[in-house]
N, C-alpha and C positions, 0 to 999 in steps of 0.2 A: 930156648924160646925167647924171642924178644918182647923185652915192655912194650905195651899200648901206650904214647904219649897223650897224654889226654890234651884235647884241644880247647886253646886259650880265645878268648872273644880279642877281637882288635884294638878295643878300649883299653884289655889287660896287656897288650903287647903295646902299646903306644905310653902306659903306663910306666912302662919297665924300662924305653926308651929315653924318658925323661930324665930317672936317676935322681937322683937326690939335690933337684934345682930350687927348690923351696927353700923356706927357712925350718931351720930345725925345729923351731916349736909347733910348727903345724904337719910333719913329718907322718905324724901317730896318726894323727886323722885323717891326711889321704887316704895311708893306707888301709884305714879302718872304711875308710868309703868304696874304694876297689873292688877291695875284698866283699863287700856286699852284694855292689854288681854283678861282680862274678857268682857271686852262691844264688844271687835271685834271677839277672838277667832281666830283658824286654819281656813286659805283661803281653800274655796271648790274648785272642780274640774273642777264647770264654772267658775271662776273668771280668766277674761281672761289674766291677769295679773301673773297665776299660774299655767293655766292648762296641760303645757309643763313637769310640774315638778311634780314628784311621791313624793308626802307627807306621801304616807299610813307608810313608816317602820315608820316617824316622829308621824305623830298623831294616830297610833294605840299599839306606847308602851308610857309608863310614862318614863321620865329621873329625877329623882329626881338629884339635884344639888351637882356636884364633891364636900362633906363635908372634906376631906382632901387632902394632897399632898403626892399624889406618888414620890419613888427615879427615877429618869432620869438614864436607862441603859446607859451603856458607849457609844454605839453606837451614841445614841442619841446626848450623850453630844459631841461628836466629832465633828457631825455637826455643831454644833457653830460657828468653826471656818469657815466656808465654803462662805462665803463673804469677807473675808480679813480686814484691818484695821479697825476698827469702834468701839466705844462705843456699850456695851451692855448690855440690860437691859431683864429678863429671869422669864417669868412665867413659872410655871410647877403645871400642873390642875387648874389655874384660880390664883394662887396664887405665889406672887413675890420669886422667889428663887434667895435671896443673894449671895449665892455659888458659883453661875453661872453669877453673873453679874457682870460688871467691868464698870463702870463710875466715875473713877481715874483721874482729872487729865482735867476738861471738859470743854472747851473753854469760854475764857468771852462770856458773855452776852446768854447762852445756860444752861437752867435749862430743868432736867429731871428725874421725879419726881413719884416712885409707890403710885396707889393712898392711898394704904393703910398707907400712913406714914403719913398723915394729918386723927389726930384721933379726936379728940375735932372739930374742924376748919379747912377750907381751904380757899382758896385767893378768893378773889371776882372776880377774872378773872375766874377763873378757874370753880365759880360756876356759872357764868353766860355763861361760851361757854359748859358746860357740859351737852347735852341733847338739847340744845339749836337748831340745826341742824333735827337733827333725829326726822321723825312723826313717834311717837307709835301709834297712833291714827288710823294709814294706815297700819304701818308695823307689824304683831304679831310678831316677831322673834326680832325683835328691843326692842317691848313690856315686852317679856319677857328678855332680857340682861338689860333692864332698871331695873326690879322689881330682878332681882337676882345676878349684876355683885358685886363679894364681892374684886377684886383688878383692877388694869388697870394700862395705861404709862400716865403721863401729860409731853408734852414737849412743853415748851415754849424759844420762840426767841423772845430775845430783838429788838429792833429797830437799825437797820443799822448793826447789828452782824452780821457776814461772818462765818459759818460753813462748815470746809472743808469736817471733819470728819464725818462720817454719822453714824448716831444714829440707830441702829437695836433692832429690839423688837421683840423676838422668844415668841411663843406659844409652850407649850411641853404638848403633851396627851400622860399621863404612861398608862399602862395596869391595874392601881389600879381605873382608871376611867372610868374601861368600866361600860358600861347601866345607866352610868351617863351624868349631862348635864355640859360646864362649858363654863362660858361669859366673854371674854375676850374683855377689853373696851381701848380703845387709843385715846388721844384728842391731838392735836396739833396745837398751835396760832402760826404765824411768823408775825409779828410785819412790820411796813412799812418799806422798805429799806432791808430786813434781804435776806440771802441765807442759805438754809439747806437741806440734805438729809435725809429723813427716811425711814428706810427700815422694813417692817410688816412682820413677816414669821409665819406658820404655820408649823407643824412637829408632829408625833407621833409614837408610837406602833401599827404595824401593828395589833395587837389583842386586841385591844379596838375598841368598837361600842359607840363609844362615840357623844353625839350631841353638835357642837361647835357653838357658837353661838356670835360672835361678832360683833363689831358696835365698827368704825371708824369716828372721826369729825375731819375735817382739814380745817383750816382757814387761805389763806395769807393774809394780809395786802397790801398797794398800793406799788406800783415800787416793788415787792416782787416775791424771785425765791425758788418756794418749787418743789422740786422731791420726791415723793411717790412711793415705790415699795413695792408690794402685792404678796406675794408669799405662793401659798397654795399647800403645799405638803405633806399634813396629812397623816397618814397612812391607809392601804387599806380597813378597816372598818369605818371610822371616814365620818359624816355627819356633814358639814361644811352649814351653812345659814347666811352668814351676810350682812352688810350694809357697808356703804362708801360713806361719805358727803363730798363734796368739794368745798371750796369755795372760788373765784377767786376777790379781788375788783379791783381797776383801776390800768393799766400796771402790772399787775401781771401775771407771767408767772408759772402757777402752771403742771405739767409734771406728769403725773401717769406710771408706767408700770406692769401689770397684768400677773400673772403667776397661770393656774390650774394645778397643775399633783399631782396627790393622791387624796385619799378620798373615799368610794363607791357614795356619794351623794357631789356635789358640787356646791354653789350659790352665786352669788354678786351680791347685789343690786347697782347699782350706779347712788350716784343724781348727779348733775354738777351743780353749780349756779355761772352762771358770773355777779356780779353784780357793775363791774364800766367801763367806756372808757379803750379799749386799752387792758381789760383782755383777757387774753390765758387760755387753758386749753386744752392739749394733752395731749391723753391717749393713749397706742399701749399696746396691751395683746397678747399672746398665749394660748391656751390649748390644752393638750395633754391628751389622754385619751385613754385604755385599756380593755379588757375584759368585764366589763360588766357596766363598770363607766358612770354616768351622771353630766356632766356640764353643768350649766344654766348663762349666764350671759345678766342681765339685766338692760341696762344703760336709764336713762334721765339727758340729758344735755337741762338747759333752759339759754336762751340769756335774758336777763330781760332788759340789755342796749345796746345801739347801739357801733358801730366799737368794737366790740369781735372778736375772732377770735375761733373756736372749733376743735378738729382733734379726731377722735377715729378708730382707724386702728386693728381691734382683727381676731386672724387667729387660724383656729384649726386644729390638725393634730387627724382621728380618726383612732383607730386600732380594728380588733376583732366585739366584739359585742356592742360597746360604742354607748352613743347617747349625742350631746348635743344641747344646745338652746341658739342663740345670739337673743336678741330683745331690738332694740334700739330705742330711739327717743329722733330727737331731735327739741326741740318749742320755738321760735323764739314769742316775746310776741308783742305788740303793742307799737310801738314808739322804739324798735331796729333796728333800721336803718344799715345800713353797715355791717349788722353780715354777716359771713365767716366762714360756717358751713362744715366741710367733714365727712362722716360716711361709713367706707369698713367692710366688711365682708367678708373672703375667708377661706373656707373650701376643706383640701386634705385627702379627702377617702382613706386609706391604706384596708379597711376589707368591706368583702362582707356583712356582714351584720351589720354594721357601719350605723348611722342613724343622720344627720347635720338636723337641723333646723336653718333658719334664715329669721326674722323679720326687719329691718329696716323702720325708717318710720321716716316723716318731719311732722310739725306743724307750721304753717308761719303763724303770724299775722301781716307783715311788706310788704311791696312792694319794696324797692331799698335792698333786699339780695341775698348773694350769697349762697346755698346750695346743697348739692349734697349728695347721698347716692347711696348704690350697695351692693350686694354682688353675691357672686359664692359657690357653691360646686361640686370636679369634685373629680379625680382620678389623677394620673399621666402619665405625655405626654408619649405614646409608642414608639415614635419615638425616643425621648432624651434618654427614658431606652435600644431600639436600639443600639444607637449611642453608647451611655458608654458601653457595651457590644462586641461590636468590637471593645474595646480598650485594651479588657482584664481584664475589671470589673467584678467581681460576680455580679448574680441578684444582692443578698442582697446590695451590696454595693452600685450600680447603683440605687437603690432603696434609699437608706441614704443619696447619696451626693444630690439626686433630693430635698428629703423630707428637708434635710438640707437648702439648697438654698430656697425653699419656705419659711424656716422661719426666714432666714437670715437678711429678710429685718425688721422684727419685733425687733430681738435682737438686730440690731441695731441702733434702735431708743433707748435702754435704756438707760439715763444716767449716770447710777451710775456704776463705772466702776467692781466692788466687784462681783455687779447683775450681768450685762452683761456675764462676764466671769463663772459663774456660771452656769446660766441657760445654755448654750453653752454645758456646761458636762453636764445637765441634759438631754440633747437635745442626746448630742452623746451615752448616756449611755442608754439611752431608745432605738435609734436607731440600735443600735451595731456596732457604728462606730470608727476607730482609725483615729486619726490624718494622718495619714499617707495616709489613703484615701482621705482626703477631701479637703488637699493642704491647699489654703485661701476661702473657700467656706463662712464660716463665720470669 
């Protein structure tokens, strides 16, 4: 009787392909990521943890992985500058590009670090927080960035170091990477005492169908102030699915601000883990989305210790025929006492057939907490587009300054001030608004 050869997924055979081209110290963890793909595979369409979200363009073509590096059109490279003063550190297709980076020059105590330059060896810090975060076990998409990320940022903050400069990490997808996949990995320690800003972006060729797949670990340390900004603004084919671990210990005030526009498919997983007295952890996002775009964002914040404090305030503006998915929760464990939990969700309908989902949900195993959650999805007040209109506003514009001041309060919760001012023109340039309409509206 002959064996049944049991059948391998194309990821595990492109796997095998590959052979031992890494460096040896990150060896154990591919294959510890593969190997998970393989035991979990693509989430189906009940898993209620997925069913918001159209996987079929993802698991009904193969992405074999971006094998080279495309040239960054000029376009591209312009926007680099587009946050203002900061170190910069620049992959383009999954792989560090020198050219484009500038870390001249880089403050005591602030190392930051491509992983590809640790070939033989790397720091026992850096292999112990690396993976250390993220369940492949749960996540495929994480799974597979574990078993194929071939570069990535390590940045680490010493103890008590003051970073004013803020450290930006562009993603570049050329158009030499389409129908390809490519995993872009970032690890971040801040040390007790330390302050830093990093900033994450996303960017590409509008004509690459490229699947990006990255997975974020950030770790503060106690009395410890990290600001994290996450900016995906891939270009108009590009399917974006990653993760984002964050982890808050005692008085640590760790700050996120989330930005969607670009992409046809767009996803953030987001864990939270507060786990000491006193930790913070505010996160405030926008998405903006167009014609026929899907944004997913899907956060778990857990309280694990008592007197925490949580905020997640994400707001979406939809246009056209868009659809997205906010579902959040957040779980409050046994013997957290005092947590001080907020969870908003507000969605502003621009297009008739514009389609908002949103989930919010509590998980309390504690009896002396405070927690709260909501959300809304409407359209805009007819009366106030009235009102601006007998002032000698155009629709359009009455329409902008409304849409504007809805997301006014978001932009300004961010604090890096590069961001802030940023997304603001992305905001008005999507809108089709000048300055001159909108006074100090943001």
């Amino acid at each position: 009787m002959e064996a049944v050869a049991e059948a391998k997924s194309v990821y595990l055979t492109a796997f095998e392909q590959l052979g031992n081209t890494g460096p040896s110290w990150l060896r154990s963890l591919h294959e510890r990521g593969i190997h998970a793909f393989e035991a979990r595979g693509f989430p189906g369409p009940r898993e209620e943890a997925w069913r918001k979200t159209n996987l079929r363009p993802v698991t009904s073509a193969e992405f074999p992985v971006a094998d080279s590096q495309g040239v960054a059109p000029k376009a591209l490279v312009e926007r680099l500058g587009d946050l203002g003063d900061s170190y910069h550190l620049v992959f383009v297709d999954g792989r560090l590009a020198a050219d484009l980076s500038d870390l001249s020059d880089l403050a005591k105590g602030l190392t930051v670090t491509p992983l590809s330059q640790y070939e033989d060896s790397a720091p026992e810090r850096l292999q112990s927080a690396l993976g250390n975060r993220v369940d492949i076990d749960w996540h495929p998409f994480a799974a597979l960035n574990t078993a194929f990320f071939a570069d990535g940022a390590y940045i680490h903050v010493a103890r008590g170091a003051m970073i004013e400069k803020p450290i930006a990490v562009t993603h570049v997808i050329t158009a030499e990477a389409n129908g390809r996949a490519v995993y872009p990995r970032l690890v971040v320690e801040a040390e007790e005492g330390a302050e830093v800003r990093v900033v994450e972006r996303f960017i590409g060729d509008d004509e690459a169908s490229t699947l990006v797949c990255p997975v974020s670990e950030l770790s503060a340390g106690d009395n410890t102030i990290l600001d994290y900004s996450r900016l995906q603004e891939d270009g108009a084919a590009v399917m974006n699915i990653g993760t984002v671990n964050l982890v808050a210990k005692r008085n640590t005030s760790l700050r996120g601000a989330f930005v969607a526009d670009g992409g046809r498919l767009g996803r953030v997983d987001l864990v939270a883990d507060l786990e000491g007295e006193g930790g913070e952890i505010d996160c405030n996002g926008i998405y903006l989305t167009e014609d026929r775009q899907f944004v997913d964002f899907h956060t778990w914040f857990n309280h694990r210790e008592g007197n925490c404090f949580s905020r997640q305030r994400f707001k979406g503006i939809l246009q056209d025929r868009s659809e997205t998915s906010f579902d959040g929760l957040v779980k409050v464990f046994e013997g957290a006492q005092k947590t001080d939990a907020v969870q908003e969700n507000r969605n502003l309908i621009l297009g008739k057939r514009a389609l908002a989902h949103s989930n919010p949900r509590l998980e309390i195993f504690a009896d002396d907490v405070k927690c709260t959650h909501g959300s809304t999805v409407g359209e805009l007040d007819e009366q106030a587009l009235f009102y601006l209109r007998t002032r000698g506003i155009s629709a359009e514009g009455a329409k902008g300054m409304l849409t504007l001041a809805f997301a006014g309060e978001i932009v300004d919760m961010f604090k890096v001030d590069g961001v802030r001012s940023h997304v603001r023109g992305v905001l008005m340039r999507r809108l089709g608004v000048e300055d001159a309409d909108i006074g100090e509206i943001l």
